[in-house]
C-alpha positions as CSV (number, residue, x, y, z in Angstrom):
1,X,156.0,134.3,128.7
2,X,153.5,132.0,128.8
3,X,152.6,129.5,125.4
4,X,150.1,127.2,126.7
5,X,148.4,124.8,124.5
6,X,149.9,126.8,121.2
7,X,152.9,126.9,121.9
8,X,153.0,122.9,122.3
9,X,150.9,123.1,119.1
10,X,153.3,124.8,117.5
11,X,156.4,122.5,118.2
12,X,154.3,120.0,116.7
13,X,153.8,121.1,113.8
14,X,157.2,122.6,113.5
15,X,158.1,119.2,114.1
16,X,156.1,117.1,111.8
17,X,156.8,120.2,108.8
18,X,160.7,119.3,109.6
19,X,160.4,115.8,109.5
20,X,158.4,115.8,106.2
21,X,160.4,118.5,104.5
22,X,163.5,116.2,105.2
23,X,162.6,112.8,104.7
24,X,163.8,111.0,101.9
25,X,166.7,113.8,101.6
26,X,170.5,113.3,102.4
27,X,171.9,114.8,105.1
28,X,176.1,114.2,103.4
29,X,174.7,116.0,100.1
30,X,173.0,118.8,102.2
31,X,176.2,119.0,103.6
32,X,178.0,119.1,100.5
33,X,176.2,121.5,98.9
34,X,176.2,124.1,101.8
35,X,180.0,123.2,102.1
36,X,180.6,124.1,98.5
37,X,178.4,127.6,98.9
38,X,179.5,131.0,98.5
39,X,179.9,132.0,102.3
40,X,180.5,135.8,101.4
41,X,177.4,135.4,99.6
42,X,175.6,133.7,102.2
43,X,176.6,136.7,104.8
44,X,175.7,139.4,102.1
45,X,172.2,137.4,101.8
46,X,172.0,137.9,105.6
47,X,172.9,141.0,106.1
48,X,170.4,142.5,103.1
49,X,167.7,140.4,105.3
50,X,169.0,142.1,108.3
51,X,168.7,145.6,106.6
52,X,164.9,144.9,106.1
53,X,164.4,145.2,110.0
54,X,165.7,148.9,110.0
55,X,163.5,149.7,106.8
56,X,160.6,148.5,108.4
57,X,160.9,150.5,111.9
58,X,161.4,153.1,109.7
59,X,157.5,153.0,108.1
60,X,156.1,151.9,111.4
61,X,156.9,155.8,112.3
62,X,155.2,156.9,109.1
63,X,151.9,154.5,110.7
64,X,152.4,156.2,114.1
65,X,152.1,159.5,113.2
66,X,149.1,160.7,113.0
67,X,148.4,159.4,116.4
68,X,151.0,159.8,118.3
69,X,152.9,162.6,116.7
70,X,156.7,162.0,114.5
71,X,158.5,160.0,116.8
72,X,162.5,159.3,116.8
73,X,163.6,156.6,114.9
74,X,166.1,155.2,118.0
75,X,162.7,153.4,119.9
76,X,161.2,152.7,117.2
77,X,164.4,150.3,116.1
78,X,164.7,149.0,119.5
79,X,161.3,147.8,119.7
80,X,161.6,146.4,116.4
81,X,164.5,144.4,116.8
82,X,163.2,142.9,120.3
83,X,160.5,142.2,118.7
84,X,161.7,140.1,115.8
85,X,164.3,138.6,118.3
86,X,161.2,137.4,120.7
87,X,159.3,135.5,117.6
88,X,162.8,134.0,116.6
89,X,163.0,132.4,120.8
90,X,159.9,132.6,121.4
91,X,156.6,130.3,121.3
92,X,153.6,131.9,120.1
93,X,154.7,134.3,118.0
94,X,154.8,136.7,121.0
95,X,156.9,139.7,119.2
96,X,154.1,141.3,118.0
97,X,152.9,141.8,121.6
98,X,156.7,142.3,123.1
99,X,157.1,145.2,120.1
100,X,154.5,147.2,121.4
101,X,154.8,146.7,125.1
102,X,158.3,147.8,124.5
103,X,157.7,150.9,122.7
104,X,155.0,152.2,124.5
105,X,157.4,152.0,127.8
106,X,160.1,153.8,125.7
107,X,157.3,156.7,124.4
108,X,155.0,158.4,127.1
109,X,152.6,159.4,124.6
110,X,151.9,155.8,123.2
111,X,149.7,153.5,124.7
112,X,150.2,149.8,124.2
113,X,146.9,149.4,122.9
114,X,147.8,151.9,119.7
115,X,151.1,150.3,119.1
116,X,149.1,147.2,118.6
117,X,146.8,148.4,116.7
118,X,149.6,150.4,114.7
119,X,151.4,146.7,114.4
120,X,147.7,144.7,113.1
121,X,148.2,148.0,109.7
122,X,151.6,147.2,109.9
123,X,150.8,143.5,108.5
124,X,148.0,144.4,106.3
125,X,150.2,146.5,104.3
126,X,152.8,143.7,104.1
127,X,150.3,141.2,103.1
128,X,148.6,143.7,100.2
129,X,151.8,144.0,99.5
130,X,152.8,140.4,99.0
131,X,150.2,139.9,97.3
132,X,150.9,142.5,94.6
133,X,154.4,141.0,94.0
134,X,152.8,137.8,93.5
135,X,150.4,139.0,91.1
136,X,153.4,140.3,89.2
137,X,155.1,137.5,89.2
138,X,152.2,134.9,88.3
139,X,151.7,137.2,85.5
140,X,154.7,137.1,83.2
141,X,155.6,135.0,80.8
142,X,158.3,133.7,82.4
143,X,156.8,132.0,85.5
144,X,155.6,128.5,85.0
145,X,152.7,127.3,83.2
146,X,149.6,125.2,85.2
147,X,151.7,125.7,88.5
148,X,150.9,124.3,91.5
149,X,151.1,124.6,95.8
150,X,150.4,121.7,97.6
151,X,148.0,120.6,94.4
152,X,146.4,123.8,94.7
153,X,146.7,126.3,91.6
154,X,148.7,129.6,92.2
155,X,145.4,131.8,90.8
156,X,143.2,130.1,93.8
157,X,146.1,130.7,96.5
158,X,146.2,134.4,95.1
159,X,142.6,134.7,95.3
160,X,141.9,133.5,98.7
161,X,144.8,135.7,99.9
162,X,143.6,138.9,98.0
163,X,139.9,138.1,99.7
164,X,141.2,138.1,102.8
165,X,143.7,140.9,102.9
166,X,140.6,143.1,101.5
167,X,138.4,142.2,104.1
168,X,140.9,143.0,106.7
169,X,141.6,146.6,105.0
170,X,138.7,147.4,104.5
171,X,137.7,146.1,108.4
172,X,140.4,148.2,109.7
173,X,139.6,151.7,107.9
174,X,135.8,151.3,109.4
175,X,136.9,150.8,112.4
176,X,139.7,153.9,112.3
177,X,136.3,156.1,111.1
178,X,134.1,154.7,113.6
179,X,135.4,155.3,117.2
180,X,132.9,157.0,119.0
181,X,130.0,154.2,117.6
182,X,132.9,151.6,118.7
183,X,132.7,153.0,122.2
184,X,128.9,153.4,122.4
185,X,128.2,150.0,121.0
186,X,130.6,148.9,124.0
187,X,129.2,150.7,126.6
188,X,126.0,150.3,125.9
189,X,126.4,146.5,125.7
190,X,128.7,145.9,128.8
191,X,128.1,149.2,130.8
192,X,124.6,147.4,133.0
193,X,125.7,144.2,133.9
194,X,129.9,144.6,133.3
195,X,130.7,148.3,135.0
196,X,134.1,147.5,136.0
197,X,135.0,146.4,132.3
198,X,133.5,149.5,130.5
199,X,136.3,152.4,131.6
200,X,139.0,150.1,130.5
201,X,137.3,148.7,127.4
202,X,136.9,152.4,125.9
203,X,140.1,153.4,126.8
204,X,141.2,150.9,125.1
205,X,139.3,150.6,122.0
206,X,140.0,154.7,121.7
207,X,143.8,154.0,122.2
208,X,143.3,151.2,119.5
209,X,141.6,153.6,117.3
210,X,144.2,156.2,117.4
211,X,146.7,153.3,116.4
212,X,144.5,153.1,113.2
213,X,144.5,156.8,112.2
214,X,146.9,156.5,109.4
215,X,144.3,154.8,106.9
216,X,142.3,157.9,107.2
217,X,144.9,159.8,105.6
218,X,145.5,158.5,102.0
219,X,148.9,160.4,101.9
220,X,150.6,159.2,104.9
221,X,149.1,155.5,103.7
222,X,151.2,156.0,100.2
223,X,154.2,156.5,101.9
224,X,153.4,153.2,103.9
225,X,152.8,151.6,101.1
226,X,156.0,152.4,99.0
227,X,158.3,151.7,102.5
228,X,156.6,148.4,102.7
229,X,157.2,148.3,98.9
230,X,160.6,148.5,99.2
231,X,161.2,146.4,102.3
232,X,160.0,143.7,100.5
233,X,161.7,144.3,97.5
234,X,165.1,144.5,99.7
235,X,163.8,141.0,101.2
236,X,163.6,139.5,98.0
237,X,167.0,140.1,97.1
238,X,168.6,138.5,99.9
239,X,167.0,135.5,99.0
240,X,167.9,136.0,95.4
241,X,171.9,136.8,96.7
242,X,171.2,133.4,99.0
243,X,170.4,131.3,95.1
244,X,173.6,132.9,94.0
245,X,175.5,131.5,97.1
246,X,174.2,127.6,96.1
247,X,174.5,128.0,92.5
248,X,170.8,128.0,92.0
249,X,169.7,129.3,88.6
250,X,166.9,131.4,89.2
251,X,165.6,135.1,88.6
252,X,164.9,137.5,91.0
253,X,161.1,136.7,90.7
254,X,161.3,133.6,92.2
255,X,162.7,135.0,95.4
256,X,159.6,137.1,95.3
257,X,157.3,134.2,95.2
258,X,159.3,132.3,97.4
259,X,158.7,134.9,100.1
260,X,154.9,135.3,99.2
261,X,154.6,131.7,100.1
262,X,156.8,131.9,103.4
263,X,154.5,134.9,104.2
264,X,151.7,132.5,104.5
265,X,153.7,129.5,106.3
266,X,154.9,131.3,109.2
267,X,151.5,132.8,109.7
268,X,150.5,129.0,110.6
269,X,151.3,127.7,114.4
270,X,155.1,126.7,114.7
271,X,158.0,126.5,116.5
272,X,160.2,129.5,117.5
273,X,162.2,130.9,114.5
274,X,159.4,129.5,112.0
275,X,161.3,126.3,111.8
276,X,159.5,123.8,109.7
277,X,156.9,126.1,107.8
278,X,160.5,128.1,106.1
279,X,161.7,125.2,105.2
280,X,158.8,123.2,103.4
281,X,157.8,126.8,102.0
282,X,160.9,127.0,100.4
283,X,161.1,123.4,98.8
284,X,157.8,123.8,97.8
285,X,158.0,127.2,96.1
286,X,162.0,126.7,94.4
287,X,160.0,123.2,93.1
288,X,157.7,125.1,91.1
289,X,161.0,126.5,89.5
290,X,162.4,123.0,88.9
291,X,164.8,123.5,91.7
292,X,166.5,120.0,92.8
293,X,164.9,119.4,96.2
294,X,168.2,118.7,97.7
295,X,169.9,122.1,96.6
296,X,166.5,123.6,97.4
297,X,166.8,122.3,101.0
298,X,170.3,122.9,101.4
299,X,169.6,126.5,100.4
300,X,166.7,126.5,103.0
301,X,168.6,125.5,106.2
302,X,171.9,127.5,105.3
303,X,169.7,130.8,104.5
304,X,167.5,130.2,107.6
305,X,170.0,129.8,109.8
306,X,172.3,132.2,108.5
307,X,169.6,135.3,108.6
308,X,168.6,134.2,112.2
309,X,171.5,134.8,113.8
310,X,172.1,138.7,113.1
311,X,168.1,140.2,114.3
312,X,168.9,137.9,117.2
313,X,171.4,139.1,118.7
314,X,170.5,142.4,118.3
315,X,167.5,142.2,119.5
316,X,169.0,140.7,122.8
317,X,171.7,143.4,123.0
318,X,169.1,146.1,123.3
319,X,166.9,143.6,125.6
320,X,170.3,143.5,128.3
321,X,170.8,147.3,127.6
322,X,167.3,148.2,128.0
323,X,167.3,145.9,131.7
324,X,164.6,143.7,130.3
325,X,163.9,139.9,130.5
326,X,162.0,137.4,128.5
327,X,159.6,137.2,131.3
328,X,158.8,141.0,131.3
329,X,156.6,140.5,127.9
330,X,153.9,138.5,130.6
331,X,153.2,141.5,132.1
332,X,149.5,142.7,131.3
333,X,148.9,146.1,130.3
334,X,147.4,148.8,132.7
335,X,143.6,149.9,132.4
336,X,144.7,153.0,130.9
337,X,146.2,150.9,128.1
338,X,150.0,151.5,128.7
339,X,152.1,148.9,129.5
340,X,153.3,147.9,133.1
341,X,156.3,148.6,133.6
């Protein structure tokens, strides 16, 4: 798997996140602190954040349906697990790209280019989501008056992130309704002077399309949105269980925006695992909650850590079972838009 330029990016930044996350910190109270943790709690925190992984292969089938008919959960899991396990190793964020070139090997009937389309609804609905929990949170009384990201108020952050996550639905359910003008507009435009390009190109933007087809049905979209209701939900309490296991004081709602602000860090460049953005992220967001910042990185590095491990392994069992290798996510797709195998 090739990073280039992004992946060195990335490091980088991881890097510099790290360095400025930690500095000024103690590394023997860290220590303490994590030594004087709940461990049971820590591995109940991990294993709720493993659970999450499960639930969300689970409405990934509900998104696949209409186009490629109600497929079996077993794939569906696989794929999910590589693919988390290739963005925790991996630079680039590459699982996206490994999740669907894994299960459109594993299903016939699904080409690579609707699995990744099925994956680009698959975040939209976790970032409207997000960003409703957020707006619940920043709403009640209890949530901190005049507070502040990075010097920025909450309402703008919420804003921005509401403008954008719109723009992207509403991008997205045009261009599940619009497939035929989608393959005009492309032949039309590169069928005179780029013939070899416009077979593949509308194969692929149909195959694309059909990964889309679940916005055009507002039922099948409701049950996405209550599964990707309740995945999140599920992730917030393991990173309320993980407070419990440091002694941190706080209510379930700031595990909620905790993880709407870790949503938007580990969308940015970074190392493998999100190293760097999750950490900052979390000191930034338990500060608003006038969480120490030493029990608010100890919590940080002992929760990370902790809830990388389980996905990981996983996802590299099913990678030896299934005879694949790191390297095998290179592979380009085929014109018709399934992946090489």
């Amino acid at each position: 798997m090739k990073a280039g330029w992004r992946g060195a990016l990335g490091i980088v930044i991881s890097v510099a996140l790290l360095w400025w996350t930690l500095r000024g910190e103690s590394f023997p109270e860290v220590w303490a602190v994590l030594r004087h943790s709940n461990l049971a709690l820590f591995l109940l925190s991990a294993a709720v954040a493993t659970l999450a992984f499960p639930m969300r292969a689970w409405r990934w089938r509900y998104i696949l349906e209409p186009g490629a008919g109600t497929l079996p959960f077993a794939p569906l899991w696989r794929s999910t697990a590589i693919g988390m396990m290739v963005n925790n190793v991996a630079l680039a964020r590459a699982g996206e790209l490994a999740r669907a070139w894994v299960v459109s090997r594993e299903v016939p009937q699904l080409r690579f280019a609707a699995a990744l389309a099925s994956l680009v609804v698959d975040r939209v609905f976790d970032t409207v989501v997000i960003l409703l929990l957020l707006l619940i949170v920043v709403s009640l009384p209890a949530f901190p008056a005049d507070a502040t990201v990075l010097g920025r108020p909450v309402d703008s952050i919420l804003l921005v992130g509401s403008a954008v996550a719109l723009t992207a639905l509403i991008g997205l359910v045009v261009m599940s309704m619009s497939e035929d003008r989608l393959v005009r507009l492309w032949e039309r435009v590169l069928g005179a002077h780029l013939p070899a390009f416009r077979e593949r190109g509308s194969g692929f933007l149909r195959s694309f399309a059909s990964g889309l087809a679940v916005l055009r049905d507002p039922r099948r979209s409701a049950v996405v949105f209550v599964w990707a209701l309740g995945q999140w939900l599920v992730n917030g309490a393991s990173f309320w269980i993980g407070f419990l296991a440091v002694g941190l004081d706080a209510p379930y709602t700031s595990a909620l925006f905790l993880q709407s602000l870790l949503a938007a860090a580990v969308a940015i460049p970074s190392a493998p695992g999100f190293f760097g953005p999750f950490e900052l992220a979390t000191k930034v967001a338990l500060g608003v909650y006038g969480i120490d910042d030493t029990f608010a990185v100890s919590y940080a590095l002992g929760y990370h850590i902790l809830s990388f491990i389980p996905i990981t392994v996983i996802g590299f069992w099913y990678l030896w079972r299934m005879g694949l290798h790191l390297r095998d996510f290179g592979q380009p797709a085929s014109p018709s838009g399934k992946a090489a195998s």
